[in-house]
Each structure stands twice: as structure tokens, then as C-alpha cells.
C-alpha positions in Angstrom: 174.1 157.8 128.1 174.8 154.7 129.6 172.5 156.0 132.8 169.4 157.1 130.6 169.4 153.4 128.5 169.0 151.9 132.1 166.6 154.2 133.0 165.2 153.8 130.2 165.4 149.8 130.1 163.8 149.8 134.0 160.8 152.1 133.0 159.8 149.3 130.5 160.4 146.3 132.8 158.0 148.0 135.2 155.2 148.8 132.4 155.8 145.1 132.0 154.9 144.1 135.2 152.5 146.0 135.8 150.6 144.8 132.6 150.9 140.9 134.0 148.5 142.2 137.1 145.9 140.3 137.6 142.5 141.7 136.7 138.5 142.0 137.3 136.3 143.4 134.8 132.9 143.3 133.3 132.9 143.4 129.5 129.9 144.2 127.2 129.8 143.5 124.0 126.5 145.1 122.9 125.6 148.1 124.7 122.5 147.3 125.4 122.3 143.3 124.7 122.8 140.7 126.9 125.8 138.2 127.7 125.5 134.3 127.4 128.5 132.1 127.7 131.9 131.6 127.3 134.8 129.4 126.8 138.7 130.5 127.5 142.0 129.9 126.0 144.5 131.5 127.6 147.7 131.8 125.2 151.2 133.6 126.4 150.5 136.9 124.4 146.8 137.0 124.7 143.7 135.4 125.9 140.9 134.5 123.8 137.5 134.0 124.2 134.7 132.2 122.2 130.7 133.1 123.2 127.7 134.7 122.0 125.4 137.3 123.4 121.9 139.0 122.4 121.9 141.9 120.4 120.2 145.3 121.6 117.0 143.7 120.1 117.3 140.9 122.5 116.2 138.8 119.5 119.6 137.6 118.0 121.7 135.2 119.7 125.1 136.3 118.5 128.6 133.8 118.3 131.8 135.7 118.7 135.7 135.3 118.9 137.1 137.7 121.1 141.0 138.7 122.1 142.2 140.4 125.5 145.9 141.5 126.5 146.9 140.7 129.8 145.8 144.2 131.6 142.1 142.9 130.6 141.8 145.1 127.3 139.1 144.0 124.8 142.0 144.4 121.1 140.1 141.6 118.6 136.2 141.0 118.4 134.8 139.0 115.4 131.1 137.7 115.0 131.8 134.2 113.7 129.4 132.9 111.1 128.7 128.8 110.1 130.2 128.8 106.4 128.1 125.6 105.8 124.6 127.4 106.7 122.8 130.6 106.2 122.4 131.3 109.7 124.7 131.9 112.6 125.0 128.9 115.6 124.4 129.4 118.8 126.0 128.5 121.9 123.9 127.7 124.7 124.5 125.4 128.2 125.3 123.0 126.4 128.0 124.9 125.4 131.0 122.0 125.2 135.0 122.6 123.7 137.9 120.7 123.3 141.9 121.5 122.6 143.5 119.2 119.8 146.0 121.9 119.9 147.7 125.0 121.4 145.6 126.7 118.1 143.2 124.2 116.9 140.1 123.4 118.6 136.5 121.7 118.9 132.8 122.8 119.7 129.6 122.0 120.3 127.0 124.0 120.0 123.2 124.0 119.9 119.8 125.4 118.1 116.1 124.8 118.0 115.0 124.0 114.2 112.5 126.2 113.6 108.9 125.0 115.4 109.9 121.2 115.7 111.2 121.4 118.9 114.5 119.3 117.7 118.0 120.2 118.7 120.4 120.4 115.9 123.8 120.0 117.2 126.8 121.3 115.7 130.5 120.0 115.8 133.1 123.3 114.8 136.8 122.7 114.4 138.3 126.2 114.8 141.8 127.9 114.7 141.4 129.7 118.2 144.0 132.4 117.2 142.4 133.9 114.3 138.6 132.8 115.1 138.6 131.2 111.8 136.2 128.3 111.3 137.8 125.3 109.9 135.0 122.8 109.3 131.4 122.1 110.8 129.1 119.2 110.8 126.0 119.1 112.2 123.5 116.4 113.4 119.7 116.2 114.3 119.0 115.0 117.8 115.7 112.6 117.1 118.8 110.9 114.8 122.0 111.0 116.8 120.7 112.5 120.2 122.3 115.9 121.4 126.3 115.8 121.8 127.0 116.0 125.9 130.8 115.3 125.5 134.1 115.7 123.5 137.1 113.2 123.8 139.7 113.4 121.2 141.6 110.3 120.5 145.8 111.1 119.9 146.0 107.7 119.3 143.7 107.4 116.5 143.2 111.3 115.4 139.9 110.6 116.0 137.0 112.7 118.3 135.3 110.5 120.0 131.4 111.9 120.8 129.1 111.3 123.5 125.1 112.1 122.6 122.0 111.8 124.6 118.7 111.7 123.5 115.7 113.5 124.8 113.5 112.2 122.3 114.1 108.5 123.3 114.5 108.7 126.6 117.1 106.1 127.1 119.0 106.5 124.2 122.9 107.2 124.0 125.4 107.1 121.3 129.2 107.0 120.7 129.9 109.1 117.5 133.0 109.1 115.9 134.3 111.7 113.6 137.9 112.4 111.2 139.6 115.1 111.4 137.0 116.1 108.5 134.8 115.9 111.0 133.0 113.0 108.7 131.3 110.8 110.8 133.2 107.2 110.3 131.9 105.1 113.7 128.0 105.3 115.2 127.9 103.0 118.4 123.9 102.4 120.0 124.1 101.5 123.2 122.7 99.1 123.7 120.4 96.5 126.5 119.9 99.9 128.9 116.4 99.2 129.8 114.4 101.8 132.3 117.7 103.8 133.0 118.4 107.4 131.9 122.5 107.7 131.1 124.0 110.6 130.1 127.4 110.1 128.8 130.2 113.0 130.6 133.3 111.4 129.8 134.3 108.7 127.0 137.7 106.5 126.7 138.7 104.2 124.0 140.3 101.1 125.7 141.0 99.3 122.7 139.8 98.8 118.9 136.9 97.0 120.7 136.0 98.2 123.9 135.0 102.1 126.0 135.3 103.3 128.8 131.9 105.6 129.6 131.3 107.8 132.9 128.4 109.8 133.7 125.0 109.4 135.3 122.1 107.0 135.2 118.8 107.5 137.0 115.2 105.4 136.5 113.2 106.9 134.2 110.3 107.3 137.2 112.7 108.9 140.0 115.5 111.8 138.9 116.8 111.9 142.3 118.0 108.1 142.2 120.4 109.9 139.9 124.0 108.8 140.6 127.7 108.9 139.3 128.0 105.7 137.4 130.8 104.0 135.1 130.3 101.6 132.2 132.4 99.4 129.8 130.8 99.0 126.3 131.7 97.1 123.3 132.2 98.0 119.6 128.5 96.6 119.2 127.1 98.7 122.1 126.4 96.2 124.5 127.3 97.2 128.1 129.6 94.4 129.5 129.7 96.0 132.9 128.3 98.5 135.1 129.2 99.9 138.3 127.7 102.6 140.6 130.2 105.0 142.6 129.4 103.7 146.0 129.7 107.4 147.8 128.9 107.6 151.7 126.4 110.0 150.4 124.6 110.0 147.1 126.6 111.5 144.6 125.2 112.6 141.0 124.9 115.1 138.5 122.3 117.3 136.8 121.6 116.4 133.2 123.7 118.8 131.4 127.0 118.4 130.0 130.1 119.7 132.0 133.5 118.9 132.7 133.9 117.6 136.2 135.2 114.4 135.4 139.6 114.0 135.4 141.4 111.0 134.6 144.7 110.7 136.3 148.0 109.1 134.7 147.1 106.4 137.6 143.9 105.6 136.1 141.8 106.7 139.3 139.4 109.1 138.5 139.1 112.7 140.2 135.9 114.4 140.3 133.5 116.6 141.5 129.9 115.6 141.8 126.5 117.0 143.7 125.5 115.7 146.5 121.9 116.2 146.2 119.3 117.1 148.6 116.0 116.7 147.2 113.5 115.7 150.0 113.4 115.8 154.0 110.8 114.6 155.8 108.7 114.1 152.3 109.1 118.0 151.4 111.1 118.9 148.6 113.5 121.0 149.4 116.4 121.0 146.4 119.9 121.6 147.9 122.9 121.0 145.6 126.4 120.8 147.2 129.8 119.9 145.9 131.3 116.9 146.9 134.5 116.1 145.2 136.0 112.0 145.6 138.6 110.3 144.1 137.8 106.8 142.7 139.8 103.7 141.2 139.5 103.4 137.4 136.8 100.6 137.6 135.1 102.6 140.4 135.9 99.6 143.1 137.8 101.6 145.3 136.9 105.4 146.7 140.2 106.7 147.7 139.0 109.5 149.6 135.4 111.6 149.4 135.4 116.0 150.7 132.7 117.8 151.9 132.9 121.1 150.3 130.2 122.5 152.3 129.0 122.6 156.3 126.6 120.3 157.8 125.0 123.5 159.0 124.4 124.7 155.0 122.2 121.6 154.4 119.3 123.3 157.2 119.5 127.0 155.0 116.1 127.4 152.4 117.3 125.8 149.0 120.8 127.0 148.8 122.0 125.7 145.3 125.8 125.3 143.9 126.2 124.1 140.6 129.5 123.4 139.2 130.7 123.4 136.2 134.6 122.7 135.9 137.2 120.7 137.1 140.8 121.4 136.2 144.2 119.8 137.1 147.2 121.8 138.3 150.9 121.4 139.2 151.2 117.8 137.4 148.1 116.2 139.1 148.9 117.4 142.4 145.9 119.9 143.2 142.7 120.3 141.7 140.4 124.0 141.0 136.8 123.6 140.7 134.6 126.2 139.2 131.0 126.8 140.3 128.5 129.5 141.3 125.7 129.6 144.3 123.1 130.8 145.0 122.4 130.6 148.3 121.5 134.7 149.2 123.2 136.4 146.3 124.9 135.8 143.1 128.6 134.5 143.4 131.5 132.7 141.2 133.1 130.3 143.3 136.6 128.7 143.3 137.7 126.0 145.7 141.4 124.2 145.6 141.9 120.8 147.2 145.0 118.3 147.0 145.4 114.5 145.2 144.7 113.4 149.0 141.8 114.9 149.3 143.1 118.1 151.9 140.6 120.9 151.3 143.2 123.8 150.5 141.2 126.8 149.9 137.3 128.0 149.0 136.3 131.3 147.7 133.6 133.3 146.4 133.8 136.4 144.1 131.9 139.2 143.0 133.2 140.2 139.5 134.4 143.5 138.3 132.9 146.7 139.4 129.3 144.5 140.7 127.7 145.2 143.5 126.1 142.4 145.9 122.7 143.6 146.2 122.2 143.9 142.7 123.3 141.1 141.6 120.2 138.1 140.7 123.1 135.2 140.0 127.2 135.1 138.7 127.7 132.3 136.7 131.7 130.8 135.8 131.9 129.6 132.5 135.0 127.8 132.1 138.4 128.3 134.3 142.0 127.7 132.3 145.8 127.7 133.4 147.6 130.5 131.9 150.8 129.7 130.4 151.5 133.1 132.0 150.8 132.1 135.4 147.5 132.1 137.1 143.9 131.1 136.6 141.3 133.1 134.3 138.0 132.8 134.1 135.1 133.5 132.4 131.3 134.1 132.8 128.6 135.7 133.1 126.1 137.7 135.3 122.9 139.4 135.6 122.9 143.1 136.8 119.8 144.4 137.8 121.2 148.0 137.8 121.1 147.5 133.9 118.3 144.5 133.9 120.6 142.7 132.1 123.5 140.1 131.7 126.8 140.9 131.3 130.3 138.8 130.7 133.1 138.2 132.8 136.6 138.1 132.5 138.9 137.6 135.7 143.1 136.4 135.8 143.9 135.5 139.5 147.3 134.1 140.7 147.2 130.6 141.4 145.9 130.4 144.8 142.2 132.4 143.6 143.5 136.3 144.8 143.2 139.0 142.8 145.8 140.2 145.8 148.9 138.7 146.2 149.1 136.8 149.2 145.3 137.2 150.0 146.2 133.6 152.0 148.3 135.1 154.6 146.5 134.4 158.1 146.9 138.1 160.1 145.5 137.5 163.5 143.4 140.0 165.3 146.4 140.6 167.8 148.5 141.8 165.5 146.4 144.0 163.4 145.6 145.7 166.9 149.4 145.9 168.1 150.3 147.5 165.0 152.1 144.6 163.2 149.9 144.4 160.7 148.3 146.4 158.1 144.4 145.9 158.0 144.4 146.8 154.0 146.8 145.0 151.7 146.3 147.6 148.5 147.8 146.4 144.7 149.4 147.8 142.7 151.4 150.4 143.3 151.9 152.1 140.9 148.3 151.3 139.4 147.4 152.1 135.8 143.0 151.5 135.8 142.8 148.9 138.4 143.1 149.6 141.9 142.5 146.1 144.3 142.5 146.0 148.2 142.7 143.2 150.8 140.5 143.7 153.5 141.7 142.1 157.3 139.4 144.7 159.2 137.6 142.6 161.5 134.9 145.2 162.9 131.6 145.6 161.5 130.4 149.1 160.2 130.9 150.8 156.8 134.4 151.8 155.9 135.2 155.0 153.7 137.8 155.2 151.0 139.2 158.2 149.7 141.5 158.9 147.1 142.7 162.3 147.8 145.9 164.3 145.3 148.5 166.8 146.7 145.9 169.9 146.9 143.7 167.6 148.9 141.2 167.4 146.7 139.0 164.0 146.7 139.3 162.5 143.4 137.1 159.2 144.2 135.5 158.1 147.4 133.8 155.2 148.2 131.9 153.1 151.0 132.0 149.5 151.5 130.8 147.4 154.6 134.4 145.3 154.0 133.9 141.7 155.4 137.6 140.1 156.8 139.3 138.9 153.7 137.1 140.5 151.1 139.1 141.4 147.7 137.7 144.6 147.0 138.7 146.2 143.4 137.7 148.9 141.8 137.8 150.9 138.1 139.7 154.1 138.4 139.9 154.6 134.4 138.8 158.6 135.1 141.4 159.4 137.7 144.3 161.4 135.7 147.5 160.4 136.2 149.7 161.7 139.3 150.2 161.2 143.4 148.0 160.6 145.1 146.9 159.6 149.1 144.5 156.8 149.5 143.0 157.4 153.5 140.8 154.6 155.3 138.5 155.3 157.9 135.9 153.6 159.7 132.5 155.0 160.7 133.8 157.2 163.1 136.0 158.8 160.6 139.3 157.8 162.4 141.8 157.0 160.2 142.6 153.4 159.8 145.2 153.1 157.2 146.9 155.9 154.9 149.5 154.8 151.8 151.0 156.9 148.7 149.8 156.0 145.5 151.0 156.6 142.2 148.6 156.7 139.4 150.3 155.9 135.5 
């Protein structure tokens, strides 16, 4: 007895752990509709998900709250409705959230009103867990401007706005709202003249005075865009401004994001474009990331990293945009989300430290997508899971189904779907025998089957999945570049043993492991 309660105890420690794998998969909500965007909240039980996406007619913009167990399992989806309006909001790039707490937290979304070409923003203070809309507010952009940035204020219970007008072309605002969301401060800046700001990042310093970060350009010339800092009074006047004084122009598009990270020091870590936009008087349009970290009054740049080769900036209009920076291990290293473009849609990930050592950069190609049909993979948002590990959101467009789908990836903390996908295996010792050329996870494997590639030799490599009577149960062919994380779906294999064989175009055998399929 006491045998079989072990036994028994053991078999569900293992279902455990193998439901805390990490994951890849494509998710669509509307057969045939399209995806749009996303923001994550990764909670210990489940993760959720706030977005919208087209309906099959391709004519409704949809909101929804979503829930997903940890094996990647679609178990809640709600369609979330405005309580204050008759129609449904939207969430588009501007697409902006903030946590007040592990449950409770803040939108912004956006809509056209009908025919007047106005934005109407909306502020949404929602219970994450439930997808239960708490209170809205809404404003009208040729009023207020259209909201670019949440900061919430512990000090004051306070959320603390950021809005930039396209109307007025050098118009910004601080807006601040109650827990009502009732708007109880408006602050006009103020004495900008012929600059464009838009406002990232807002700090109350005291009862009187802000802290603003973001970009300001001329109105005649966007690419004199660059990263710049401002103090502001309770009257909008700007007391001070100061430009980041990068070795290389430094800046950001004009769309909200969240690149911008205030230490417990006060210096600022963040993750700008440096931006290409002519050579030799041709317009060209290269974005590259550029991470730095800077004082808090932007005196001082402690340290700037090139996130890209001098030998990138000469390939035709390779474009990265970046969307997220996030803080990890107690302000010690720093993941920044982003996508390129340069040949083919990817997500990227890169990892660097406080002082500025590049740690790791990586590209992925979500779930079961293939690289040549692929027009572009956008990352959403990237959060910590209180689990362990990254996950991340997006989006991409499939051209097998002319259409975008949604994203959902959990990684361990160094970006591998793979365990250890870091290791260094030299060529010496995968030829010597000392090393495997595949890493394959896990084992057992319930739908998900992920391989590290070390294979160093071009050609085409063939995968078979092969049970007891030698049958071939899946096959597959994939031209495996050296530390490619290859994963694919196995939901249709049944249950049982099974041999997975590798061999390269010459059909000898490269790699042969048992595999047990749960």
C-alpha cells in the first residue's frame, strides 16, 4: 500500500512538471478573423491575456479577456464590453496598461469617432482575474490630446497621464485621475514653441514639480528626433530641458511604448533607436536598438550598447522596432522585446546587464510558423512569471492563412524554449562524439515536442518519429541553422514509445533517442 501511494504520489509530481514546460503556440480566437494585440499578466496559477481581434467578417474589432494554464491551454475567453457606452473599445498600437495591483489594473485604449477623424481615448480600470470592468472614462483628443503613458502614483493613489496631441501639433498634457478615474489635475504644458514632445514616462517629484521623458523633434525635420528629459511645474511651464547626449543619435518613433526604466538609483535604463534615415542624401530608414544608461537629470551616460553590427547598417532598410523593456533579478539585467524585419518576420529578445555587458540576443519564430511564410512577427508585451520564466505575447501574419494570428510563448529566463539552449558545444566535440548535435525536451512529452539544433553542416535534415512496429507516425524536414529551437505540435500522435531518428541528406543517421509520448 505504502508502495502504490508513492507510486502514485511520483506519477503526479511528474504530470506536474511536465505541465510547468515551457511552451510555443499560435492561438486563434476567430477561425477565420484576424489577431491584433495583446497585453500579459502572468499570475502563479494562470496567465491572462487582454486583446482584441477581427471577427470572421473582418469588420468588427473585438476586446477580449482571455486565461491560459501553464501547458499553453486556452480554459477562460470573455469578449469585454464598455458598460459606459453602447459600443465595444478597441485596442490598437496605442495599446498602453498599467498594474496597481497583483488583480487590479489600467488601460488605454483607442477609437476613431465616427467620420471626424478624432481619437477618443479611453482609461479602463479592470480586475485582471475575472476580466471584469471596473470603471472607464473617456476623453476626446482635440480636448485632452491622445493618452501615450500611464504612471500610477502610490504616494498619492493617483494615475498620473501623459497625452499628445495630433491636432495641435505641439501640444502635451499631464492628466490626473482618482481612483474613480475622475479627472482632478489638467497640466498644459506650457512655452514649447516649434518642438514636437511626446511624453513616454511621467514622475511626480513633488506637490509642485514632474519629471517628463520622451522625445522632441522640430516640427520641420522628424529625424532631429531625440531622447529628451524635462522638469515641469504645477503651472506647465518647463523649468529645464535636457537632450540625451548619445555618441549616436538616439530617439524614438511617435508611438507610446515602454522602454523607459527608472532605477532605485535614479539613473535611467533604456532602450532607444538609433535611427538611420539618410546617407549620402538618400533616404534609406534603418532602425536599430541601442540601449544606454543615463543619470537621472540626463548629465551623465553611464554606458551606451550597440545591439546591432556595423555591417547591419549597409543591408536595404532593415528595421527593428522595440517595444518593451523589463527589469529582472532586482535591477541587475534587463529583456528587451522587439521584432525585425530585416528578410523575414521575427520576435526578438535580447538580455544585457546594469553595466552594459551584452548577455544574450535572439530571434524566434513562434509556434508551428514557418519562415517563408511569414510577412512580419510582432511581440506585444513580455512579463516575469511568478512561476519562473518569461512569456510573451503577440502577434503575426501568416500568409498560408492570409491572415494574423496571436502568440503566446513561456521561455525560461535566459529566452530558450530548451533548457540550456546557452551551452557553447564546440565543433570538436560534436565530431568526437562528446556531444549530442540535438538537445530534444521533454521527455516524456504530452503535445509539445522542442529540439536544440548544434548541427553545424548545411543541407536539410529529416526527422522521424517512428513507434515499436516501425511505423512513421510524423516526419519532418527542416534546413536546422546551429542553435535553432525547433518545436513542433504533436497533439495527433497517440500515446505510447516511440523512436525519434535524425538524419542528414544523405540519410545517415545522426542522432537516435527513446521517446515516450503521455
Amino acid at each position: 500500500m505504502k508502495k502504490t501511494l508513492l507510486l502514485f504520489i511520483a506519477s503526479i509530481l511528474l504530470i506536474d512538471f511536465i505541465h510547468a514546460q515551457y511552451f510555443s503556440k499560435i492561438i486563434d480566437h476567430d477561425t477565420f478573423g484576424q489577431s491584433q494585440h495583446y497585453s500579459v499578466f502572468p499570475r502563479q496559477d494562470y496567465i491572462y491575456v487582454i486583446g482584441d481581434y477581427q471577427d470572421s467578417s473582418r469588420s468588427n474589432l473585438i476586446p477580449f479577456w482571455t486565461k491560459f494554464d501553464y501547458n499553453g491551454n486556452r480554459i477562460g475567453f470573455d469578449t469585454l464590453w464598455d458598460p459606459l457606452y453602447d459600443y465595444r473599445f478597441i485596442a490598437n498600437n496605442f495599446f498602453q496598461f498599467l498594474n496597481e495591483s497583483d488583480s487590479i489594473c489600467y488601460f488605454s485604449q483607442h477609437r476613431f469617432v465616427n467620420d471626424t477623424g478624432a481619437y477618443l481615448s479611453y482609461i479602463l480600470k479592470l480586475n485582471i482575474q475575472t476580466g471584469k470592468i471596473l470603471k472607464t472614462n473617456s476623453f476626446i483628443d482635440d480636448t485632452f490630446g491622445i493618452v501615450i503613458s500611464l504612471n500610477y502614483d502610490s504616494t498619492k493613489n493617483t494615475l498620473i497621464i501623459g497625452t499628445f496631441s495630433y491636432n495641435e501639433q505641439n501640444k502635451i498634457e499631464i492628466l490626473e485621475l482618482n481612483n474613480e478615474l475622475n479627472l482632478i489635475n489638467r497640466i498644459i504644458i506650457k512655452e514649447i514653441d516649434s518642438k514636437r514632445i511626446a511624453p513616454y514616462w511621467i514622475k511626480r517629484l513633488s506637490d509642485s514639480l514632474y519629471q517628463i521623458v520622451g522625445i522632441s523633434h522640430d516640427l520641420q525635420n522628424i529625424y532631429s528626433s531625440r531622447m529628451t528629459q524635462w522638469i515641469v511645474d504645477r503651472d506647465g511651464k518647463i523649468l529645464s530641458s535636457k537632450l540625451l547626449n548619445s555618441s549616436v543619435p538616439l530617439s524614438r518613433y511617435i508611438l507610446p511604448d515602454r522602454i523607459i526604466h527608472q532605477r532605485k538609483d535614479g539613473d535611467f535604463v533604456m532602450a532607444p533607436d538609433f535611427y538611420v534615415g539618410y546617407k549620402n542624401n538618400v533616404k534609406i530608414d534603418k532602425l536599430f536598438s541601442h540601449p544606454v544608461r543615463v543619470s537621472s537629470n540626463f548629465d551623465t551616460i553611464r554606458w551606451e550598447v550597440m545591439m546591432y553590427n556595423k555591417a547591419e547598417t549597409e543591408i536595404p532598410s532593415p528595421l527593428q522596432f522595440y517595444w518593451e523593456l523589463i527589469s529582472t533579478k532586482h535591477d541587475s539585467e534587463y529583456i528587451v522585446l522587439g521584432q525585425g524585419s530585416s528578410t523575414y518576420g521575427t520576435m526578438i529578445l535580447y538580455k544585457f546587464s546594469y553595466i552594459g555587458d551584452s548577455l544574450w540576443y535572439k530571434r524566434y519564430i513562434p509556434g508551428d510558423a514557418v519562415k517563408d511564410s511569414l510577412g512580419w512577427v510582432s511581440g506585444s508585451q513580455i512579463a516575469i512569471s511568478p512561476r519562473g520564466g518569461l512569456v510573451v505575447v503577440g502577434a503575426l501574419y501568416d500568409d498560408r492563412y492570409k491572415r494574423i494570428r496571436s502568440y503566446i510563448m513561456h521561455l525560461d529566463d535566459d529566452g530558450c524554449l530548451i533548457p540550456g539552449c546557452n551551452e557553447v558545444v564546440s565543433t570538436q566535440d560534436l565530431k568526437l562524439g562528446k556531444a549530442k548535435p540535438f538537445k530534444i525536451f521533454p521527455n516524456p512529452f504530452t503535445d509539445q515536442l522542442q529540439i536544440l539544433c548544434r548541427w553545424h553542416e548545411a543541407g536539410p535534415l529529416h526527422f522521424q518519429l517512428i513507434d515499436l512496429n516501425g511505423k512513421t507516425v510524423w516526419s519532418s524536414t527542416h534546413y536546422c541553422q546551429s542553435e535553432d529551437q525547433i518545436f513542433w505540435s504533436l497533439e495527433r500522435v497517440p500515446a505510447g514509445n516511440y523512436i525519434l531518428q535524425i538524419t542528414d541528406r544523405n540519410n545517415k543517421i545522426l542522432q537516435s533517442e527513446k521517446l515516450i509520448r503521455i
